[in-house]
NUVOTOR-283713 format. One record per residue (C-alpha): residue number from 1; chain; z, y, x. Coordinates in pm, whole numbers. Example, Ala and Ser with C-alpha at 12.3 -4.5 7.8 and 13.67 -1.06 7.14 Angstrom:
// NUVOTOR-283713
   seq   mol       c3       c2       c1
     1     A      780     -450     1230
     2     A      714     -106     1367
//
This chain:
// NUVOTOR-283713
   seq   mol       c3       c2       c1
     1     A        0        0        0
     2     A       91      265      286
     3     A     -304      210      408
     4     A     -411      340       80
     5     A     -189      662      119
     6     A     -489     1009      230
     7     A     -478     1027      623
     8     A     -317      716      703
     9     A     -470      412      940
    10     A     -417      111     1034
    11     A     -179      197     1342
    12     A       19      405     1108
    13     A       55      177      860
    14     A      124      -95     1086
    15     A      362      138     1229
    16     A      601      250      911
    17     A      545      -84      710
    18     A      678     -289     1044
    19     A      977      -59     1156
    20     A     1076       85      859
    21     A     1034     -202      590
    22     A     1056     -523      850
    23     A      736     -634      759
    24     A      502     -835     1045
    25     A      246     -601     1089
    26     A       64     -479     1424
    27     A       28     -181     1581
    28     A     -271      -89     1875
    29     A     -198      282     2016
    30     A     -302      373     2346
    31     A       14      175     2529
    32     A      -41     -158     2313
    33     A     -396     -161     2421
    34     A     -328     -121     2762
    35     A      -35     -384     2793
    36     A     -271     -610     2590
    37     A     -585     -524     2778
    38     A     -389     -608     3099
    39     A     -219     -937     2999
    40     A     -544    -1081     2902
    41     A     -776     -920     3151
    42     A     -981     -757     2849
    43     A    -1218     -564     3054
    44     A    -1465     -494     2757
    45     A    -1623     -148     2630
    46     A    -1318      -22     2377
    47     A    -1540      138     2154
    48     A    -1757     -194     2044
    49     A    -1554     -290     1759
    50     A    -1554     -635     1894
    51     A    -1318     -533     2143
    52     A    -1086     -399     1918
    53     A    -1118     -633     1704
    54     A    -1015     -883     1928
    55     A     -747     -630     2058
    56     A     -593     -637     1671
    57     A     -619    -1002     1680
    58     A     -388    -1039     1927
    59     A     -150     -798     1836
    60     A     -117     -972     1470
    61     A     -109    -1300     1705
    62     A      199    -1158     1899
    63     A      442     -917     1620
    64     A      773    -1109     1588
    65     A      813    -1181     1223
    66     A     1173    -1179     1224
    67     A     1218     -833     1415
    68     A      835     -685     1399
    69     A      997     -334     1386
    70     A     1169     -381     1745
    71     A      909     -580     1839
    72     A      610     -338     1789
    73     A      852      -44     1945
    74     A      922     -218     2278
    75     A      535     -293     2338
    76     A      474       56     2292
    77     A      761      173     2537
    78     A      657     -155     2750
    79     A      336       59     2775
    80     A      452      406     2791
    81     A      707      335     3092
    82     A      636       33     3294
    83     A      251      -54     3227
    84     A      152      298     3293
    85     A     -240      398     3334
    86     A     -142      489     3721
    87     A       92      267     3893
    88     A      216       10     3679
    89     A      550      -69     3780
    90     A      415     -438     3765
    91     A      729     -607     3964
    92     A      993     -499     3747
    93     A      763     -582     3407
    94     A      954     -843     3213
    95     A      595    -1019     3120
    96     A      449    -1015     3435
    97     A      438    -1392     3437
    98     A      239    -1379     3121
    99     A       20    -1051     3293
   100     A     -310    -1218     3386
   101     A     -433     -922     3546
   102     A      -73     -932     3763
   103     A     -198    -1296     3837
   104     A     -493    -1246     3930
   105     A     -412     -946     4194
   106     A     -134    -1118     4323
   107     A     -304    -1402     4385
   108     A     -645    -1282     4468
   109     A     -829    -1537     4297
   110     A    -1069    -1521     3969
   111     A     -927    -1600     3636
   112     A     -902    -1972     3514
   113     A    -1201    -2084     3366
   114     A    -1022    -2157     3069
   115     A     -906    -1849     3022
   116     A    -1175    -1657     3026
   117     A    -1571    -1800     3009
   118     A    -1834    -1533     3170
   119     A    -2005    -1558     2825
   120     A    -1668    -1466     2662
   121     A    -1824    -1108     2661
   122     A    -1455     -931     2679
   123     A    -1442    -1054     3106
   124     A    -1426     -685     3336
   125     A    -1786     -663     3504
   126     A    -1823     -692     3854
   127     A    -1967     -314     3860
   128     A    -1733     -146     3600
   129     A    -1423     -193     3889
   130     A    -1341      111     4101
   131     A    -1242      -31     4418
   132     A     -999      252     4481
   133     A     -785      161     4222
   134     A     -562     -182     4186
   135     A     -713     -431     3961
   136     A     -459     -437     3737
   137     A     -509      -16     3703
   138     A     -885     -137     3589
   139     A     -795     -270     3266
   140     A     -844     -166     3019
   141     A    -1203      -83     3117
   142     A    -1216      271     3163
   143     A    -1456      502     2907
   144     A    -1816      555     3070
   145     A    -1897      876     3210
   146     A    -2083     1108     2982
   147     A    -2346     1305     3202
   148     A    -2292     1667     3070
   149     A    -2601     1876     3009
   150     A    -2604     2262     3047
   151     A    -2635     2484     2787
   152     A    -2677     2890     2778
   153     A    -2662     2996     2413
   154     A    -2635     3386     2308
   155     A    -2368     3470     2083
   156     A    -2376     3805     1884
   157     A    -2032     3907     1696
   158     A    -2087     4138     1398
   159     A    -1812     4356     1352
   160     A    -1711     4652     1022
   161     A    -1428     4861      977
   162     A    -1284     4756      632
   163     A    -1051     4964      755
   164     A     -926     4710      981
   165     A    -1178     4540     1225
   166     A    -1337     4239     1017
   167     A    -1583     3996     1179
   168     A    -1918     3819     1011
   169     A    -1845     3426      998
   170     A    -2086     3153      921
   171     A    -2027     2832      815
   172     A    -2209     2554     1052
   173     A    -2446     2300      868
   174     A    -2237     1965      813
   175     A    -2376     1784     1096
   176     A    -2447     1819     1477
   177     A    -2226     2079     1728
   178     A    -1871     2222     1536
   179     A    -2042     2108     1205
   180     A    -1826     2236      912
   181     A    -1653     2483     1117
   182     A    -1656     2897     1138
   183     A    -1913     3055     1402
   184     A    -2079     3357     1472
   185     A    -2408     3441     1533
   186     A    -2509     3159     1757
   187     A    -2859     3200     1935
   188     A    -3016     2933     2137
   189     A    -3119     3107     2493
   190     A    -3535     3029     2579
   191     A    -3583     2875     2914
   192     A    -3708     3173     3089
   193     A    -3323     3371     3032
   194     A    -3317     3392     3417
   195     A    -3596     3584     3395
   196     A    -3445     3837     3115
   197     A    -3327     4215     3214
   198     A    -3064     4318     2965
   199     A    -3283     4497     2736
   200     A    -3553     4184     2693
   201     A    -3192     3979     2599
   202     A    -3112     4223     2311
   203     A    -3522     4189     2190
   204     A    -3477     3848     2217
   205     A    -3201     3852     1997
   206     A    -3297     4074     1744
   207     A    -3645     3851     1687
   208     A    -3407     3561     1691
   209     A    -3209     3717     1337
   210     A    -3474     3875     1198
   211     A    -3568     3598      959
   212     A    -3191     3567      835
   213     A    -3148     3796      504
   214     A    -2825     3872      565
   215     A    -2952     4257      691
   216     A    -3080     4503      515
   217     A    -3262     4647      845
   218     A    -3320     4582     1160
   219     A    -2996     4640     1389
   220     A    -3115     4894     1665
   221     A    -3134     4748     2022
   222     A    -2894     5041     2123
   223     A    -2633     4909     1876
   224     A    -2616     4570     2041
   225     A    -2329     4596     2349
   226     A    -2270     4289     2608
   227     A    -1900     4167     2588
   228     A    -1870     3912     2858
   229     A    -1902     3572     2905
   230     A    -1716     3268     2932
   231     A    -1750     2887     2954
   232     A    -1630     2584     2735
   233     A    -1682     2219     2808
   234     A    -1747     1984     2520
   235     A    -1759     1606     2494
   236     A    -2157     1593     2652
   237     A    -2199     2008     2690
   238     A    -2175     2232     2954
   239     A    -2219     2540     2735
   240     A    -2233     2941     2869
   241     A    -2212     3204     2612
   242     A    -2341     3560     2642
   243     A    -2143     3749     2433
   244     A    -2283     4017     2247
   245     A    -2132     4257     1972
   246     A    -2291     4493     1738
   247     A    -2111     4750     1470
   248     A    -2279     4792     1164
   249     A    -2178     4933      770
   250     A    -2068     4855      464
   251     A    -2381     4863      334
   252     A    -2594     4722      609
   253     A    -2521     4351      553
   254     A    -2583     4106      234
   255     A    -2318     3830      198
   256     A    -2523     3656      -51
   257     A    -2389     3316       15
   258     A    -2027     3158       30
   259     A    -2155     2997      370
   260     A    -2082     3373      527
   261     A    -1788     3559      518
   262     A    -1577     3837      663
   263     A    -1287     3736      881
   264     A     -950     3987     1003
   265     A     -811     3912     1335
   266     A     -533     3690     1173
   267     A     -803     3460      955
   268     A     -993     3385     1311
   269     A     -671     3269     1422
   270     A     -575     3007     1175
   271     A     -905     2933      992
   272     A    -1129     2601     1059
   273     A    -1267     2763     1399
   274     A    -1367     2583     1731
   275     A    -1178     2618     2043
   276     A    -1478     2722     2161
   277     A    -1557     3064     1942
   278     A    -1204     3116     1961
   279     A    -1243     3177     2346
   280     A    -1567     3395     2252
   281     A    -1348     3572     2006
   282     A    -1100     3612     2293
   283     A    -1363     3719     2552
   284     A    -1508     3981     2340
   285     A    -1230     4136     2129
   286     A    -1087     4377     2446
   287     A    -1462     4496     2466
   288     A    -1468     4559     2112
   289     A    -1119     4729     2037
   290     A    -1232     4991     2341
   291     A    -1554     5044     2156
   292     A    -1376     5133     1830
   293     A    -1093     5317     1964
   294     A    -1343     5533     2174
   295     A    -1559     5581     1822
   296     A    -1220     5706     1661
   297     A    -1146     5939     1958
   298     A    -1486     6098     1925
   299     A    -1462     6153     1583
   300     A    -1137     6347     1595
   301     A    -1294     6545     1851
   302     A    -1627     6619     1655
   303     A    -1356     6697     1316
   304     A    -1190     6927     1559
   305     A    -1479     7151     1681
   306     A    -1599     7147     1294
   307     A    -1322     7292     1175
   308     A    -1271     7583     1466
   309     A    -1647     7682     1418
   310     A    -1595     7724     1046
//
């Protein structure tokens, strides 16, 4: 029944149903799967759900029916402070007998043949072992590499005073990069940006948002001021952004959708936004208070010399 509950998975459920109502029920966190992955020289790829299904296996094989709760808690602290990631305290581990991984380092021979066939398809590859680390650190196989490619993408904040500073938000499409999420104006850089002087940028980017209907004209190239940069890594993506910020009125911008909307300082802070537009935000928002504050200043002034030549 706890599975069924919104936001709850199998490790959770395992979790409450085993320690809080005694029942024999597994658990696989991070710690189980490594004392598991160790003890039976798992070396397979942990995101082919054969792997974790076998992982699960196990772990239903294993839970203590009379005491699942304790059981399931001392794997996990079995894993969290003797069967670390780096330096297993493997001569004080009370299962080391059991630990075929131990074994087989100890030892320095392969696996019994009846423990684990080469066709078995969970066996550690010859080429997936990093010779600078004990074999035992090797399970469970660590996650492949991701080459990251680099990205330069142009990112243009749109900014009103309403009175307070408010920023133009659009909702990403529900699939691909921060799908779902808050962004600003994102443009995708062409391959000659190298190539770019700081006015050809601002062209670029103006042709880039001149098909969206969100403006009722053309913002001026003299409008558009550079903020900064800054860098954020994602999963696969080396991404720069070129941060760009333009003022414009009340009356200069359509919100004809409920996929845009107008955001306060506070609302960037706690709404769905990346990490990544929050460090834009963050890059660009000492840049853009100077700009306004500057605006304000010269507006008193121009006020001032009104009045004295009247």
């Amino acid at each position: 029944m706890i599975n069924r509950l919104p936001g709850v998975g199998r490790y959770t459920a395992g979790a409450v149903s085993s320690i809080a109502f005694c029942q024999p029920n597994p658990i696989l966190d991070g710690n189980v799967i490594r004392v598991l992955s160790r003890m039976r020289c798992i070396g397979s790829d942990l995101k082919k759900k054969s792997t974790t299904d076998h992982l699960w296996s196990l772990a239903t094989e294993l839970v203590c029916p009379e005491r699942p709760g304790d059981f399931n808690q001392s794997l996990m602290e079995l894993g969290a402070t003797v069967c670390t990631p780096q330096k297993p305290k493997c001569t004080i581990c009370p299962v080391q007998n059991q630990c075929l991984a131990y074994l087989q380092q100890i030892e320095q021979t392969p696996i019994d043949i009846e423990e684990c066939s080469s066709n078995c398809g969970f066996c550690l590859k010859s080429e997936n072992i990093e010779s600078n680390r004990s074999l035992v650190e090797n399970y469970p196989r660590k996650k492949d590499k991701i080459k990251q490619r680099d990205e330069i993408s142009f990112i243009l904040i749109i900014y009103r005073l309403n009175p307070k500073l408010e920023y133009l938000m659009i909702k990403q499409k529900q699939s691909g990069l921060l799908s779902g999420l808050w962004s600003f104006l994102e443009i995708n850089s062409s391959n000659d940006l190298d190539q770019m002087n700081e006015r050809k940028r601002k062209i670029y980017i103006i042709e880039q948002i001149q098909h969206m209907t969100i403006f009722n004209k053309t913002i001026s190239i003299e409008n558009i001021k550079l903020a900064g940069q800054c860098r954020h890594l994602f999963s696969h993506i080396d991404k720069q952004y070129i941060i760009y910020f333009a003022h414009c009125d009340q009356n200069e911008i359509l919100i004809s959708t409920s996929q845009m909307q107008w955001f306060n300082e506070e609302q960037l802070q706690t709404s769905a936004i990346s990490t990544a537009m929050k460090k834009v935000f963050n890059t660009a928002l000492p840049q853009i208070k100077l700009k306004t504050s500057n605006g304000k200043k010269n507006g008193t002034l121009d006020n001032y010399f009104k009045k004295k030549n009247t």
